[in-house]
C-alpha positions as CSV (number, residue, x, y, z in Angstrom):
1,X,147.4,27.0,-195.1
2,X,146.3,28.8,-191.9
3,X,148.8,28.6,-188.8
4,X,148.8,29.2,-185.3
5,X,149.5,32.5,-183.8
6,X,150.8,32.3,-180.1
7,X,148.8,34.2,-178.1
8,X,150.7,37.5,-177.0
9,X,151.4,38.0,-173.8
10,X,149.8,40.7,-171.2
11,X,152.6,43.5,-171.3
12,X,153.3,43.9,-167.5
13,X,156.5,45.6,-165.8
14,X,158.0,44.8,-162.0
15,X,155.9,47.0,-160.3
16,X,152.8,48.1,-160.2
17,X,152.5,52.1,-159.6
18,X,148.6,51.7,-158.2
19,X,147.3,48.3,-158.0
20,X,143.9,49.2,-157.2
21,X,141.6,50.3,-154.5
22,X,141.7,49.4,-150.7
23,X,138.4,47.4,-150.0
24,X,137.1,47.5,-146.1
25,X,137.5,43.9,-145.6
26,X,141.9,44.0,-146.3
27,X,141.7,47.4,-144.5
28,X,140.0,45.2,-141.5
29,X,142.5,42.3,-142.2
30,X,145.8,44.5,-142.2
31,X,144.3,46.2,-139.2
32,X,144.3,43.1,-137.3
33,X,147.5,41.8,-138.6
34,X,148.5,45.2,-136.4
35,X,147.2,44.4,-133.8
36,X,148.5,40.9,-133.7
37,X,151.9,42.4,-134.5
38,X,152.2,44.7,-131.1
39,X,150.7,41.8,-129.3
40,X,153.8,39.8,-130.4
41,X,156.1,42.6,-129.8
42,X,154.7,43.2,-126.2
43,X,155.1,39.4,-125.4
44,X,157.8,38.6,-127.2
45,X,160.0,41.4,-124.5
46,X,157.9,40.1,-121.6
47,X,159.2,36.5,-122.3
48,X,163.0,37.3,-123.2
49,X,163.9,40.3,-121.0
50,X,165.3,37.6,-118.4
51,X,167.0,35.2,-120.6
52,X,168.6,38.3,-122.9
53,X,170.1,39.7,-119.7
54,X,171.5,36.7,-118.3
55,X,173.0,35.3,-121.3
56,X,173.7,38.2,-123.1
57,X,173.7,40.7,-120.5
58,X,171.3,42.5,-122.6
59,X,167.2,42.4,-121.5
60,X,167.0,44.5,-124.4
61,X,168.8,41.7,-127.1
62,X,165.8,40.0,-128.1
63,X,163.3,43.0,-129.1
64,X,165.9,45.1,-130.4
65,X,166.5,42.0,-133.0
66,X,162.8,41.3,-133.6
67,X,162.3,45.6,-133.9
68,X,164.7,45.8,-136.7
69,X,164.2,42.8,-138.3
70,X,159.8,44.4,-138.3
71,X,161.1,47.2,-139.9
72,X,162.5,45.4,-142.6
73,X,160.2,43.5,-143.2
74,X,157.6,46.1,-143.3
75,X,159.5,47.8,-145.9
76,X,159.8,44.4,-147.7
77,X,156.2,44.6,-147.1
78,X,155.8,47.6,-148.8
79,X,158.0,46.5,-151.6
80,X,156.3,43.1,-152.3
81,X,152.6,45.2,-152.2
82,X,153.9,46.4,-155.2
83,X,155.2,44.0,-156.8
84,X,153.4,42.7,-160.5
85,X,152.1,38.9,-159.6
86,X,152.6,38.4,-163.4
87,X,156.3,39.2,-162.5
88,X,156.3,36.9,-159.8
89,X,154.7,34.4,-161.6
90,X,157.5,34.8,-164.0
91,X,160.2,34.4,-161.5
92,X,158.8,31.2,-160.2
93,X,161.5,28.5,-162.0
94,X,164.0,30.8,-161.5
95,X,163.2,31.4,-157.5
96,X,163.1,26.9,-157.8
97,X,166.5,26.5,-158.5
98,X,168.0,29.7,-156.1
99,X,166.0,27.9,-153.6
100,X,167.6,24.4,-154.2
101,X,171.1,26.5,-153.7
102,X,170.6,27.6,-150.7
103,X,169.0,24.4,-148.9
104,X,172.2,22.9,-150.8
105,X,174.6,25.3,-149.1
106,X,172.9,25.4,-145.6
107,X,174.2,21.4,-145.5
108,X,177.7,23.5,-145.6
109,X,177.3,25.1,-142.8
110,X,178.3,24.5,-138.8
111,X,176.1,22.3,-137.2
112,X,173.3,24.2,-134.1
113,X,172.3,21.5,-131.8
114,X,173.1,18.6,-134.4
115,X,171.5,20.2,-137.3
116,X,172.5,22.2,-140.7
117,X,169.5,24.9,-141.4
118,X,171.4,28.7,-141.4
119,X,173.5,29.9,-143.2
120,X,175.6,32.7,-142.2
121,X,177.3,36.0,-144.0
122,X,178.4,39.2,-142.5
123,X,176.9,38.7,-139.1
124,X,173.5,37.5,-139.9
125,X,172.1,34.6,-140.7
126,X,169.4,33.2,-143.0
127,X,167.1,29.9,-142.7
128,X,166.4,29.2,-146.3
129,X,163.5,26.6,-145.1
130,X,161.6,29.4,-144.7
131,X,162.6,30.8,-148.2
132,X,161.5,27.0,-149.3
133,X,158.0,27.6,-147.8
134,X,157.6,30.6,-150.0
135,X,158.9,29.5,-153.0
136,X,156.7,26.6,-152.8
137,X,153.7,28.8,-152.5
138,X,154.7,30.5,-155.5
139,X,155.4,27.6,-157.5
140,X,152.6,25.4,-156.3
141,X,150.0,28.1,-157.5
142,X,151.3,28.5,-160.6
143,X,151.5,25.2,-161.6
144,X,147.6,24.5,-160.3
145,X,146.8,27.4,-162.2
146,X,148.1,26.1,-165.5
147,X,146.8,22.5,-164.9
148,X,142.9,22.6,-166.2
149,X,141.2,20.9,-164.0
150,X,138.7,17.9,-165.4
151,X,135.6,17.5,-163.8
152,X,133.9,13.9,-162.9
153,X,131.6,12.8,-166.2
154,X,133.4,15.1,-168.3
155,X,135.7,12.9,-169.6
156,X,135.8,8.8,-169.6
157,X,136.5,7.7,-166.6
158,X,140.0,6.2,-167.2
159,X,141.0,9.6,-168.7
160,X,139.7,11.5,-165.6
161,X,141.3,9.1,-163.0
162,X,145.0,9.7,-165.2
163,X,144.2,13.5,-165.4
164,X,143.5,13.9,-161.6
165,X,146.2,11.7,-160.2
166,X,149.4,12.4,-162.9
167,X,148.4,15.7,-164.0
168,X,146.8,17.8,-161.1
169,X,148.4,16.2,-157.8
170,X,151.9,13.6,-159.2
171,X,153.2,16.4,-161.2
172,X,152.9,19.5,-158.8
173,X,154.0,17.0,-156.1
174,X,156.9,15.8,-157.7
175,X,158.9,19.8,-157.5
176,X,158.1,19.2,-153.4
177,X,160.3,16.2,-153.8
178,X,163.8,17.5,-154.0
179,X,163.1,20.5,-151.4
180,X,161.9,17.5,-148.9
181,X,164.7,15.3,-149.5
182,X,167.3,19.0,-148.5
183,X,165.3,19.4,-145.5
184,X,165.6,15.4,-144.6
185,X,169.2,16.1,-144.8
186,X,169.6,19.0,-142.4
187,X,167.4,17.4,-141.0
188,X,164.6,19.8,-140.2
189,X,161.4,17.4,-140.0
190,X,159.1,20.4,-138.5
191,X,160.0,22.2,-142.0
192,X,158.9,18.7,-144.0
193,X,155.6,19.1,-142.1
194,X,155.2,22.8,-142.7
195,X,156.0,22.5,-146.6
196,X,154.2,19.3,-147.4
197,X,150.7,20.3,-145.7
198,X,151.2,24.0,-147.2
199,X,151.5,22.7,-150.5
200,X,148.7,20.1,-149.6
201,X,146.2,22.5,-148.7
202,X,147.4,24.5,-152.5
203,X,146.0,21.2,-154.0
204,X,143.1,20.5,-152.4
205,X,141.5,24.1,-151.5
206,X,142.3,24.6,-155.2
207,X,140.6,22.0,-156.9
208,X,142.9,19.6,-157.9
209,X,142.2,15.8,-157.8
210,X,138.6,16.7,-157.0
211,X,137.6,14.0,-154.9
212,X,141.0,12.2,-155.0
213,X,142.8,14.6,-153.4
214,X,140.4,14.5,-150.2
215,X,140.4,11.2,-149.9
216,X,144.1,11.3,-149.9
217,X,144.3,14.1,-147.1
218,X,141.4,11.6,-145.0
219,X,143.9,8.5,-145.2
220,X,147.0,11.1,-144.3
221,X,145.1,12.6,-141.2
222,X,144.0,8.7,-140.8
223,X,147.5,7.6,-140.4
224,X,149.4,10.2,-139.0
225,X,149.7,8.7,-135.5
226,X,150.7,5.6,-136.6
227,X,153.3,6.9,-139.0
228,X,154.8,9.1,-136.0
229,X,154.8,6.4,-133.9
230,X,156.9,4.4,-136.8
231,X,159.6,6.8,-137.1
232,X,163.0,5.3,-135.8
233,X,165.4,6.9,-138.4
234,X,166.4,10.1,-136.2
235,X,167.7,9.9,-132.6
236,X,166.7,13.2,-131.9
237,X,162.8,13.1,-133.4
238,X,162.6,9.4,-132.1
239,X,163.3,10.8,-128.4
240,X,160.5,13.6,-128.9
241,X,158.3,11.4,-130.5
242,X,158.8,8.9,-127.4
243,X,158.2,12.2,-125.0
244,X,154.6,12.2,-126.7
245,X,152.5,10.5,-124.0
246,X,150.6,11.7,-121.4
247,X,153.1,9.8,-118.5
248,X,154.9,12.8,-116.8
249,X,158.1,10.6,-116.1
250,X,158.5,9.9,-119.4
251,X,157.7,13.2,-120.8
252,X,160.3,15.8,-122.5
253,X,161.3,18.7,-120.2
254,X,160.1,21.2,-123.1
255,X,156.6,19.6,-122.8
256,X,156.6,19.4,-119.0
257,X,157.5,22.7,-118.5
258,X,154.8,24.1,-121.1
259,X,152.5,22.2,-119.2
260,X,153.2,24.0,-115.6
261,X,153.2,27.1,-117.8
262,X,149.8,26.8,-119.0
263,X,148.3,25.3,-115.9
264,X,149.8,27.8,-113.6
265,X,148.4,30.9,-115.0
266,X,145.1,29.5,-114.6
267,X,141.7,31.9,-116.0
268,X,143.1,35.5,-116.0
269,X,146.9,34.3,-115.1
270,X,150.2,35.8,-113.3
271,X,150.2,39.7,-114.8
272,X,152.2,40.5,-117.5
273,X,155.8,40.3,-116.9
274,X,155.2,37.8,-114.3
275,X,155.9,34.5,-115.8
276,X,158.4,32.1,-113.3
277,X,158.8,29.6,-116.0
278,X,160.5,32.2,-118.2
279,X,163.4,32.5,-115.9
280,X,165.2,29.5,-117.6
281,X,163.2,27.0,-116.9
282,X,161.1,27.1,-120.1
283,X,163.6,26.2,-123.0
284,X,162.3,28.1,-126.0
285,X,160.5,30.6,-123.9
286,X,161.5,33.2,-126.7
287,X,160.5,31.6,-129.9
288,X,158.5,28.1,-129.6
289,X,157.2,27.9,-126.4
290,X,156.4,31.6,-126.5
291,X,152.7,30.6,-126.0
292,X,153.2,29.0,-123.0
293,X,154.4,32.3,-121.3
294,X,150.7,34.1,-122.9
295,X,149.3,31.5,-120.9
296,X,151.0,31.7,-117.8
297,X,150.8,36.0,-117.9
298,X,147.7,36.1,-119.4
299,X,145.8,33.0,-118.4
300,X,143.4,31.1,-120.4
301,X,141.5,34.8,-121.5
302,X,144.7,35.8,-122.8
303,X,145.1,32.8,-124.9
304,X,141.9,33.1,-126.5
305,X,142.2,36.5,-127.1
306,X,145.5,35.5,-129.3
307,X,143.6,32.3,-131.2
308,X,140.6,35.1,-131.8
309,X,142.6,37.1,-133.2
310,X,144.6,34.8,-135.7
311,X,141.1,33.5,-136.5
312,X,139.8,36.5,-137.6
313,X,143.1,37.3,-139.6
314,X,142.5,34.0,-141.2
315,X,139.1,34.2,-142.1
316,X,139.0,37.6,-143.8
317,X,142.5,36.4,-145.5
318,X,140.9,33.5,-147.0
319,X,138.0,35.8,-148.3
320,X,140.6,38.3,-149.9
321,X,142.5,35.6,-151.1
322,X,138.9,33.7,-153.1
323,X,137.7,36.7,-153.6
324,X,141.3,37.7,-156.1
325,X,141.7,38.5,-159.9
326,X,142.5,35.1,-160.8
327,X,143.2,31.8,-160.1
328,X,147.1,32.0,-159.5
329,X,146.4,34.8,-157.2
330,X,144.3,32.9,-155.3
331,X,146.2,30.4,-154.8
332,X,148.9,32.2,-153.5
333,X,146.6,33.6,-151.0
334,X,145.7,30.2,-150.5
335,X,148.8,28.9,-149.3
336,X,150.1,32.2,-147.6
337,X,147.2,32.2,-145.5
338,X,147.4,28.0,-145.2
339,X,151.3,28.5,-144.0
340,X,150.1,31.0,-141.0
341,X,147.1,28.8,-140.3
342,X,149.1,25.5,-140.2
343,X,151.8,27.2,-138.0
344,X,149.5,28.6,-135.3
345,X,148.1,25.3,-135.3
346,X,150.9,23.0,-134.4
347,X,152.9,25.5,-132.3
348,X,149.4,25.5,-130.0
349,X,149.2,21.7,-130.3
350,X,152.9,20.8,-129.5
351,X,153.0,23.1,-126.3
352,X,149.9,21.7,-125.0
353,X,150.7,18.3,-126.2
354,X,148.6,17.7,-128.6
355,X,151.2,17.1,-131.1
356,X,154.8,15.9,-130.3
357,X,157.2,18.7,-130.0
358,X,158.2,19.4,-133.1
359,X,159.9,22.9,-132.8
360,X,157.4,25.3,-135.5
361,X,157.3,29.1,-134.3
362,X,154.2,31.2,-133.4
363,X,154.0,33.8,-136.3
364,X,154.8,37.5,-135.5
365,X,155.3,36.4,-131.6
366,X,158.0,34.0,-132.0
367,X,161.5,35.4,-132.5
368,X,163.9,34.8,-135.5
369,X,164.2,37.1,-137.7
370,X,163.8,35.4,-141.1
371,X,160.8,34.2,-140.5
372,X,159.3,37.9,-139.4
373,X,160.9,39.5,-142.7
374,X,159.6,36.8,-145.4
375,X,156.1,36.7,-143.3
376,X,156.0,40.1,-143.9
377,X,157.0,40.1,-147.5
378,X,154.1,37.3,-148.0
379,X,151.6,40.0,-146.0
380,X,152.6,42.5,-148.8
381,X,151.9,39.6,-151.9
382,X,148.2,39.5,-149.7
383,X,147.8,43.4,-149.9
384,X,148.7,43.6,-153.7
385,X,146.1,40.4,-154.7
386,X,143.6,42.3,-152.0
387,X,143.6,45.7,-154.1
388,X,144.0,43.8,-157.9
389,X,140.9,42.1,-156.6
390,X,139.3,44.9,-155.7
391,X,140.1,46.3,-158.9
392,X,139.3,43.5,-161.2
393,X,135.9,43.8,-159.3
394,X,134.8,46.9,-159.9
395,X,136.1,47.0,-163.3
396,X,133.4,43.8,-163.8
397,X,131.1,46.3,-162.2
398,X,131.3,48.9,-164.6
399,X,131.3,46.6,-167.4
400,X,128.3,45.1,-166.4
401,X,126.6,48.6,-165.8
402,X,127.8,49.3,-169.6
403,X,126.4,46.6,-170.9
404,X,123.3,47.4,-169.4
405,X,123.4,50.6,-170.5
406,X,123.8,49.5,-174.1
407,X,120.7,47.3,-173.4
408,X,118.5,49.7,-172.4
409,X,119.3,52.3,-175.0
410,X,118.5,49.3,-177.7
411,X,115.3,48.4,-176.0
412,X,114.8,52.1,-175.8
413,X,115.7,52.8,-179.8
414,X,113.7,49.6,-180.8
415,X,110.3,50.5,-178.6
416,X,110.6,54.0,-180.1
417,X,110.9,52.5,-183.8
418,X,107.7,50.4,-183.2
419,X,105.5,53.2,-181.8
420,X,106.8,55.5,-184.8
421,X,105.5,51.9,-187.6
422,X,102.3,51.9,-185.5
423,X,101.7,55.8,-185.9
424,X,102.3,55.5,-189.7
């Protein structure tokens, strides 16, 4: 009786020693992640020079921070570039459960303005919702990836609605749940929001659900408003969420402030350096109100300049990221690139009150350094699926030429067999 052989797996070690060739476009997309990096740099001192001196008696305390904590990350950059995605892949249910720990612990730790999201050892600290974000990513794409996906009229309808709903969305969903419920308990609401539509976008740029899963995201974008409105649990979210209107006396300071910000630096704004709300009248100046103080230096050119910019990073990521060796490794580009996409997004909608203030960084201009370093290490997972990509594409390439080869020399062998029949 005949039986089932396993199928053996790849042989793969940690790292990779060359991953593969450098094509233009992630040479162009690492390019202007540079450029967006010194942009961030540059601000980032313009915007904390004042409040670094006055309540640190450093100008200097804010970009030293953010300068070290770039050089980390750009050697964790490095180091993640390298790094096997079959490994990674691996390390997925193990990363799960180190990540549970740690949002465990963090609800261990002393309270910052009446919530529980850092934990600190040695000096520094470490905001494991942002380890959660990644994680997710990870874990997300590798369960999509291992789900086959069923296609409408393939399969009896009953069988297709079960397999789209349990299997491709319930199931991946259901790992989001315990990280949300952590985050609930810190509370950090603008890390729900940042997890949930990361993993969303996984889903549904990805395939699964097929039509399902749009619908779903249509009723969610449908609702949203109302279900902001609705929230009553939190004191603190309840009195941003009342700060949401357009009403200046009834408006939070934050927004108000962000507001004068943006409208004061007018078409080419104040100069660089020149900001007045900056000096302590813009809370968050530093890290998510950042953008109001690009606004007010560099007026409304300034600011498009920056969205430009974080467009084109986004564009060309997404191509790298469909354009990868396989399906995991696309949807890990996927998500990395949905994470820096979504953040951009709602830090530009909540200072110009578009969205209630809901306290989400601007990446690589915001400070806080674990953010920076694990933003980093997910721009070195891009370059590593940009190269294999590259790779995997030429080696389809030259099998393609091959076979062509082989087809030629047939037709070649088989013409010269006939003439030689017809000569005899």
């Amino acid at each position: 009786m005949a039986t089932l052989r396993r199928k053996k797996a790849e042989p793969f070690s940690v790292f990779q020693r060359d991953p593969g060739p450098w094509p233009p476009i992630l040479l162009n997309w690492m390019a202007t992640l540079a450029i967006i990096m010194v942009f961030g740099l540059v601000m980032l001192f313009s915007a904390s020079y004042t409040t670094g001196y006055l309540r640190f008696g450093d100008s200097f305390h804010y970009i030293k921070s953010q300068l070290l904590c770039t050089v980390l990350g750009l050697g964790m950059m490095f180091l993640f570039s390298y790094f096997d995605h079959r490994f990674l892949r691996r390390m997925v249910k193990l990363g799960y459960v180190v990540c549970l720990i740690l949002l465990v612990l963090v609800l261990f730790s002393s309270p910052i303005n009446g919530c529980r999201r850092w934990i600190s050892f040695g000096g520094l600290t470490l905001q494991a919702s942002e380890v959660a974000k990644f994680e997710m990513i990870l874990l997300t794409a590798d369960i999509a990836a291992r789900t086959p996906q069923v296609r409408f009229g393939e399969v009896p309808l009953r069988k297709w609605v079960h397999h789209s709903i349990v299997v491709e969305l319930i199931r991946p969903i259901l790992w989001l749940v315990p990280v949300l419920i952590l985050l609930v308990l810190e509370p950090h609401m603008s890390g729900i929001l940042l997890t949930t539509a990361i993993v969303g976008t996984i889903l549904l740029l990805g395939g699964s659900g097929g039509i399902i899963t749009w619908g779903c995201a249509g009723v969610a974008l449908f609702l949203l408003e109302t279900l902001l409105k609705h929230v009553d649990s939190i004191d603190y979210l309840q009195s941003r969420l009342d700060g949401w209107t357009q009403d200046l006396d009834r408006m939070t300071s934050q927004t108000k402030q962000s507001l004068y910000a943006i409208g004061s630096g007018g078409a080419t704004g104040l100069g660089l350096g020149n900001s007045i709300e900056k000096q302590l009248w813009l809370p968050e100046s530093t890290n998510d109100f950042i953008f109001s103080v690009v606004c007010e230096e560099l007026g409304f050119v300034g600011a498009v300049i920056v969205i430009v910019l974080f467009v084109l990073f986004l564009v060309q990521g997404f191509w790298i990221a469909f354009h990868a060796e396989n399906r995991f490794c696309t949807l890990v580009g996927i998500g990395i690139m949905a994470q820096i996409a979504w953040q951009v997004f709602c830090n530009i909608a909540v200072v110009t009150n578009t969205l209630p203030n809901t306290g989400i960084s601007l990446p690589f201009f915001s400070s806080g350094g674990t953010s920076l370093i694990l933003l980093l290490a997910e721009m070195g997972v891009m370059v590593n699926i940009g190269r294999n990509g590259e790779r995997a594409r030429l080696e389809r390439e030259e099998a393609h030429a091959e076979r062509e080869r082989q087809r030629k020399a047939k037709t070649i062998v088989l013409d010269t067999a006939r003439r030689a029949q017809t000569e005899q």
